[in-house]
VOGU-517886 format. One record per atom (N, C-alpha, C): residue number from 0; atom name; x, y negated, z negated. Coordinates in nm, 4 decimals. Layout:
# residues N
NUM,CA,X,Y,Z
...
//
This chain:
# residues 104
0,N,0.0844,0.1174,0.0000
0,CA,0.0000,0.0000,0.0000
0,C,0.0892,-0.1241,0.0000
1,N,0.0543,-0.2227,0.0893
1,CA,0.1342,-0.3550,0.0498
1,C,0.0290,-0.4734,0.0828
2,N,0.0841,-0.5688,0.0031
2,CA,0.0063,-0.6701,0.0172
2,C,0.1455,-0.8005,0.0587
3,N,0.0690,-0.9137,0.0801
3,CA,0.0961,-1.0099,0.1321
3,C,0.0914,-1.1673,-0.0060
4,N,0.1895,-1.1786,-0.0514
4,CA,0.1421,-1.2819,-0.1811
4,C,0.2004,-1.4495,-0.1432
5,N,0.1403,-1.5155,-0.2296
5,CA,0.2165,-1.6836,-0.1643
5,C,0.2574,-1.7213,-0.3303
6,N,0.3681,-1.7411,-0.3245
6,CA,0.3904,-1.8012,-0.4570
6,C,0.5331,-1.9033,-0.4355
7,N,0.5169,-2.0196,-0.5133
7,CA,0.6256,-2.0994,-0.5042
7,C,0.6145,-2.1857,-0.3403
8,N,0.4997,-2.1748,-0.2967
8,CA,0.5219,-2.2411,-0.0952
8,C,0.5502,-2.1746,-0.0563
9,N,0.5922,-2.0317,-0.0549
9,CA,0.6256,-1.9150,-0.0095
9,C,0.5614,-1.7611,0.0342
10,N,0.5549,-1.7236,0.1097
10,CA,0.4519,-1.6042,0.1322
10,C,0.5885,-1.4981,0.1422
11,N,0.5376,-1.3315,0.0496
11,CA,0.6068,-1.2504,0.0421
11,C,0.5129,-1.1321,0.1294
12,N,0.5725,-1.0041,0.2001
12,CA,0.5475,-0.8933,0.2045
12,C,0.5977,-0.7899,0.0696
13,N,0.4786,-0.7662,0.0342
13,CA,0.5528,-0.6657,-0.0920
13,C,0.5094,-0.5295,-0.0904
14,N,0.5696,-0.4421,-0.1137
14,CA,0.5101,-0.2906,-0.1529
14,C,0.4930,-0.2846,-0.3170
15,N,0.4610,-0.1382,-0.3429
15,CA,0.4748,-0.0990,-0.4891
15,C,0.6413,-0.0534,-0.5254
16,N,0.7316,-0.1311,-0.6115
16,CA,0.8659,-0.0885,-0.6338
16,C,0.9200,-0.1740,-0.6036
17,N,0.8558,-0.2413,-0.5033
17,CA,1.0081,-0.3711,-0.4423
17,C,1.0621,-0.4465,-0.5337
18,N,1.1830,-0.5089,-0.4907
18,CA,1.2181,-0.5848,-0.5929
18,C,1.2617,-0.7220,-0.5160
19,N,1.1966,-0.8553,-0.5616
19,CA,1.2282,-0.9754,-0.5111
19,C,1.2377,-1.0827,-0.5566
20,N,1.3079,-1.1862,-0.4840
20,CA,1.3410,-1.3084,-0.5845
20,C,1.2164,-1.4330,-0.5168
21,N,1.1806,-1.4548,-0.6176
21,CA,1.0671,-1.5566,-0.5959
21,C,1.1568,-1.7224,-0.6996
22,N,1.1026,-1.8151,-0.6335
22,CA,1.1202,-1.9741,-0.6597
22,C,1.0934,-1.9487,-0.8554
23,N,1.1411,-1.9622,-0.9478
23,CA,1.1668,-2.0102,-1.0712
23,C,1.0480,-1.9946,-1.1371
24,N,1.0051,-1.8699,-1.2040
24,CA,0.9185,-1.9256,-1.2892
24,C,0.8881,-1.9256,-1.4383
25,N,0.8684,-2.0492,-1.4769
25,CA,0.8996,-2.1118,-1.6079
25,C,0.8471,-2.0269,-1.7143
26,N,0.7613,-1.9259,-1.6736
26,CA,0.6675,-1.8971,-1.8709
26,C,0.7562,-1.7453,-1.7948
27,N,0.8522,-1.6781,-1.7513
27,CA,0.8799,-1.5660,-1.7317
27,C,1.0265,-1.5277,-1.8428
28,N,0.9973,-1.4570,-1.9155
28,CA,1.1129,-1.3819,-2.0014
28,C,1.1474,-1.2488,-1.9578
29,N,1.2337,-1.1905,-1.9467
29,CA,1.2701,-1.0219,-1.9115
29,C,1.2048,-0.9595,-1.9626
30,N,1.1726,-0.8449,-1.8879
30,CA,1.0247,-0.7483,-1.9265
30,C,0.9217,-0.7975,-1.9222
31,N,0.9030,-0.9264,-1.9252
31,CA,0.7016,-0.9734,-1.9361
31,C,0.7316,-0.9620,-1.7832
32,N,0.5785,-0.9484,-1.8060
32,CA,0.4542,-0.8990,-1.7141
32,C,0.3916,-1.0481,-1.6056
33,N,0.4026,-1.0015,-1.4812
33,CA,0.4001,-1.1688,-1.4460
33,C,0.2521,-1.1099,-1.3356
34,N,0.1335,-1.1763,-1.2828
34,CA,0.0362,-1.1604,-1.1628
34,C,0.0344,-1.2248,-1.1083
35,N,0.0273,-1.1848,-0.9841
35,CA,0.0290,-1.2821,-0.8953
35,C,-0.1338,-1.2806,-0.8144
36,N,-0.2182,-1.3810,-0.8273
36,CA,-0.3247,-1.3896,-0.7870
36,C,-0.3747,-1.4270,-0.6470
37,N,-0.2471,-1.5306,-0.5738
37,CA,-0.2808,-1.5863,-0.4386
37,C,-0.2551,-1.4393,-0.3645
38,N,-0.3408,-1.3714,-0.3543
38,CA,-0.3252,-1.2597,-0.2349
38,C,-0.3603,-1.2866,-0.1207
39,N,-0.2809,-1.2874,0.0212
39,CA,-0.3461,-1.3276,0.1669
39,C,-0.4164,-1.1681,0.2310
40,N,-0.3164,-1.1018,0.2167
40,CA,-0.3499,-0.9953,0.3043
40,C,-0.3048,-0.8548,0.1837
41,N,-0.3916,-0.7369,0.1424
41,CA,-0.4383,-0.6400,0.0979
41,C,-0.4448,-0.5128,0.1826
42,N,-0.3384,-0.4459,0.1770
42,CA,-0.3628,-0.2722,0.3155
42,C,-0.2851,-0.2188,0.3025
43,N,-0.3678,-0.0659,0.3390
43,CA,-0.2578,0.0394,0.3318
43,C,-0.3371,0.1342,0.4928
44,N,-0.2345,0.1433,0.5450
44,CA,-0.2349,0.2328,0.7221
44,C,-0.3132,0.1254,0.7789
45,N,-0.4471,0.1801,0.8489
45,CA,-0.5443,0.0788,0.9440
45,C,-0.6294,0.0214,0.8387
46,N,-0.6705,0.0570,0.7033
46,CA,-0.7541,-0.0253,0.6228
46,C,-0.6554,-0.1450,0.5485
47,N,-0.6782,-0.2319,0.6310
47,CA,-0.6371,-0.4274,0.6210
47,C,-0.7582,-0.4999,0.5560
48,N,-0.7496,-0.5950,0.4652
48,CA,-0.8413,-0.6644,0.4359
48,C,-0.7618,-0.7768,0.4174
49,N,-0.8331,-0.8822,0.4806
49,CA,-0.7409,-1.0343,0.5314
49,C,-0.8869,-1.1176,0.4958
50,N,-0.7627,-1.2123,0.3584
50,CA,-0.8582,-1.3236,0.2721
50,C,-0.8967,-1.4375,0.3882
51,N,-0.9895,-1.5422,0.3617
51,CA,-1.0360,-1.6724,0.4005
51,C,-1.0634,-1.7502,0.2812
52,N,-0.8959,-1.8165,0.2359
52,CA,-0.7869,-1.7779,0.2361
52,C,-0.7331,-1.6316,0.1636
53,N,-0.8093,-1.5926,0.0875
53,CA,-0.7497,-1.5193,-0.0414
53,C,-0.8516,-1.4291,-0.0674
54,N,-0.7779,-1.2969,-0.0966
54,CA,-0.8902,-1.1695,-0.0595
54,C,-0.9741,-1.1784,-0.2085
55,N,-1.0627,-1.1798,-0.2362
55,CA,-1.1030,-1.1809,-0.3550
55,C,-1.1046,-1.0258,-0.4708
56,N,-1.0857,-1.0858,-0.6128
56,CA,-1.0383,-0.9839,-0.6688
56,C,-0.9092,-0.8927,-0.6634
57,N,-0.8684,-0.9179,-0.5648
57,CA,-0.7211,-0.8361,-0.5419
57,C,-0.6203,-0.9214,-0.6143
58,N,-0.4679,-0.8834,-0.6848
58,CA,-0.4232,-0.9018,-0.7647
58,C,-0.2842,-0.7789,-0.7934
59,N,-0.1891,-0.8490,-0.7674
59,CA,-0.0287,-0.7774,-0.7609
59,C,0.0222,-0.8263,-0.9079
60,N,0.0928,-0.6827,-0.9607
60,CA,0.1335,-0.7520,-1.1217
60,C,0.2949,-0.7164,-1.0712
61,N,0.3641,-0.7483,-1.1492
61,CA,0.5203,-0.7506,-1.1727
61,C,0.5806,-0.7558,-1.3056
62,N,0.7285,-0.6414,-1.3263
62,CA,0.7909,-0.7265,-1.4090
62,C,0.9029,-0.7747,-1.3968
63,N,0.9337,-0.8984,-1.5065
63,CA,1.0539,-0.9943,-1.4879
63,C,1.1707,-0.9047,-1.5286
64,N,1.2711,-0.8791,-1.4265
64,CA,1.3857,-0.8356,-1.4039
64,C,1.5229,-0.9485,-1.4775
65,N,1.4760,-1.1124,-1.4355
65,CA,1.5973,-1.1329,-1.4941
65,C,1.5594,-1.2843,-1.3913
66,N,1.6723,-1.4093,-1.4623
66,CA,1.6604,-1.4867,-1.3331
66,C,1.8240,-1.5152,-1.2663
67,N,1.7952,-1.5359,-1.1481
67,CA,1.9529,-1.5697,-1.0890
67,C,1.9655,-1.6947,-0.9760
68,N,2.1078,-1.7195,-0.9939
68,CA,2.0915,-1.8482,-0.9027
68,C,2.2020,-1.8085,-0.8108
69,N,2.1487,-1.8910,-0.7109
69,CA,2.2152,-1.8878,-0.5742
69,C,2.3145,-1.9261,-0.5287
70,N,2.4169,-1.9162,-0.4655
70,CA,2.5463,-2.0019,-0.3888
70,C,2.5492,-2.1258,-0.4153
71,N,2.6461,-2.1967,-0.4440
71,CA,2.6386,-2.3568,-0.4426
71,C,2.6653,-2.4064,-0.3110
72,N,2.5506,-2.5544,-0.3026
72,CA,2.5594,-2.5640,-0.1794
72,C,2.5630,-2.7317,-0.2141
73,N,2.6723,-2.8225,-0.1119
73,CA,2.7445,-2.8927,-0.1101
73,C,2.6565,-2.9678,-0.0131
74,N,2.6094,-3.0903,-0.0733
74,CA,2.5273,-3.1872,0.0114
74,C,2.6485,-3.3054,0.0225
75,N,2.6158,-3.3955,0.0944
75,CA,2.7144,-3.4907,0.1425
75,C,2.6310,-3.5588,0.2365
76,N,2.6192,-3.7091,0.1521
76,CA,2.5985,-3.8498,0.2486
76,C,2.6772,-3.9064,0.3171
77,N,2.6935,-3.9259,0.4452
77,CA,2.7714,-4.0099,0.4957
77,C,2.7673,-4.1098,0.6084
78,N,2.8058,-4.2389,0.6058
78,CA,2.7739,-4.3488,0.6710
78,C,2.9127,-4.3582,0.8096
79,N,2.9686,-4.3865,0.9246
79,CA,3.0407,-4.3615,0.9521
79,C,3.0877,-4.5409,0.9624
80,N,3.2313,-4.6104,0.9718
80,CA,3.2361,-4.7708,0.9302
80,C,3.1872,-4.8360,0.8325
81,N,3.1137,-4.7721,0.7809
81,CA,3.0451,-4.8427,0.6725
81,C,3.0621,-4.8448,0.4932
82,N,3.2143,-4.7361,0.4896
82,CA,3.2446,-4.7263,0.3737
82,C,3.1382,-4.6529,0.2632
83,N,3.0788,-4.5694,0.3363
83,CA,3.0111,-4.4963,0.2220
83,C,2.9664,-4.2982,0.2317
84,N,3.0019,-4.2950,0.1183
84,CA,3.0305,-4.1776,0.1551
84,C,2.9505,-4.0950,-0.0170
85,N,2.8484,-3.9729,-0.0388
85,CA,2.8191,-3.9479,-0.1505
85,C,2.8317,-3.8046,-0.1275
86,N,2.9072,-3.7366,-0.2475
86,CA,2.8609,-3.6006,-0.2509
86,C,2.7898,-3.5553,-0.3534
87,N,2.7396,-3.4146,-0.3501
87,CA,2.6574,-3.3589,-0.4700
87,C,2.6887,-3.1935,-0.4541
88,N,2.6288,-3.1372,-0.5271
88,CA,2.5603,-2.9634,-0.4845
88,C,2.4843,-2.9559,-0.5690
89,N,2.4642,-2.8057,-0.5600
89,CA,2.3077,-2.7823,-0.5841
89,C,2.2685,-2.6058,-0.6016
90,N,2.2315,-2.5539,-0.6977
90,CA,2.2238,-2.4359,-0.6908
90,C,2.0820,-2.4227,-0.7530
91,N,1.9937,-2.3511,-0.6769
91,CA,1.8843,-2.3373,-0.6947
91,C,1.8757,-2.1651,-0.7695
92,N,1.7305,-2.1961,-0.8599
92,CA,1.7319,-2.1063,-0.9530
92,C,1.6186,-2.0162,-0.9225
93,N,1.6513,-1.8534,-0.9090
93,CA,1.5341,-1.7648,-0.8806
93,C,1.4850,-1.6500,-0.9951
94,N,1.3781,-1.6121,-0.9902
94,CA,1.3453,-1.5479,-1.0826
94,C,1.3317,-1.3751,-1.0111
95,N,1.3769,-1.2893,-1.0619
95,CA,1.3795,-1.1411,-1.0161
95,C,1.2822,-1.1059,-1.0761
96,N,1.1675,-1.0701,-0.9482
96,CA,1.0660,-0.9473,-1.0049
96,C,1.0762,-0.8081,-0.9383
97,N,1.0046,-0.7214,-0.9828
97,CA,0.9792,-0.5692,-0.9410
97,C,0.8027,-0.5365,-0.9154
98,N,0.7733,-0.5407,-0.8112
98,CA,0.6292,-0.4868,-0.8214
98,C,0.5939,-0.3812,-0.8608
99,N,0.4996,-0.3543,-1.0191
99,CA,0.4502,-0.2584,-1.0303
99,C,0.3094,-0.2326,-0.9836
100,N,0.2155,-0.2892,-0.9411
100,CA,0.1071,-0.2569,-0.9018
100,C,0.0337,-0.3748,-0.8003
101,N,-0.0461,-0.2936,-0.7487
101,CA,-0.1076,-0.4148,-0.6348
101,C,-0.2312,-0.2950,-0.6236
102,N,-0.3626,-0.3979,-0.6688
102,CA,-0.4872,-0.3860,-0.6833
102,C,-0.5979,-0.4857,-0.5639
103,N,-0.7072,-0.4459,-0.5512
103,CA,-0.7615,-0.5075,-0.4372
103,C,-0.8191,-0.3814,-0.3083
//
């Protein structure tokens, strides 16, 4: 069975077991139990059920694996004659889940 979830501005393909990093989320500690409610799309073989937007009642749970952050990545302003020049980076922070169930 897999479903289709949107979390963070983001839409995932997930099965039962997968394991994925989703955008940061704040009330998640290791081992709790996280749901994910925006479901788009719900199926397993030819039985598909596709929300307008969101299939109703269907509902993917997870647990929190851990969180991790990503590569640093090196932003840089620059003006060319004009004497200006800014750098920064930036490492964005993800949260590891595991799907245990997907209902719907």
């Amino acid at each position: 069975m897999f479903a289709v979830i949107q979390t963070g501005g983001k839409q995932y393909r997930v099965n039962e077991g997968s394991v994925l990093r989703v955008e940061k989320l704040d009330s998640a500690e290791v081992g709790a139990v996280v749901t994910f409610d925006h479901v788009l799309v719900v199926g397993q073989g030819a039985d598909v059920k596709i929300g307008k937007p969101l299939v109703s009642g269907a509902k993917v749970t997870a647990t929190v694996q851990g969180s991790v952050r990503s590569d640093k990545v090196r932003i840089v302003k620059f003006r060319r004659r004009k004497h200006y020049m800014r750098q920064g980076t930036h490492r964005q922070t993800y949260t590891e889940v595991k799907v245990t169930g997907i209902s719907g």
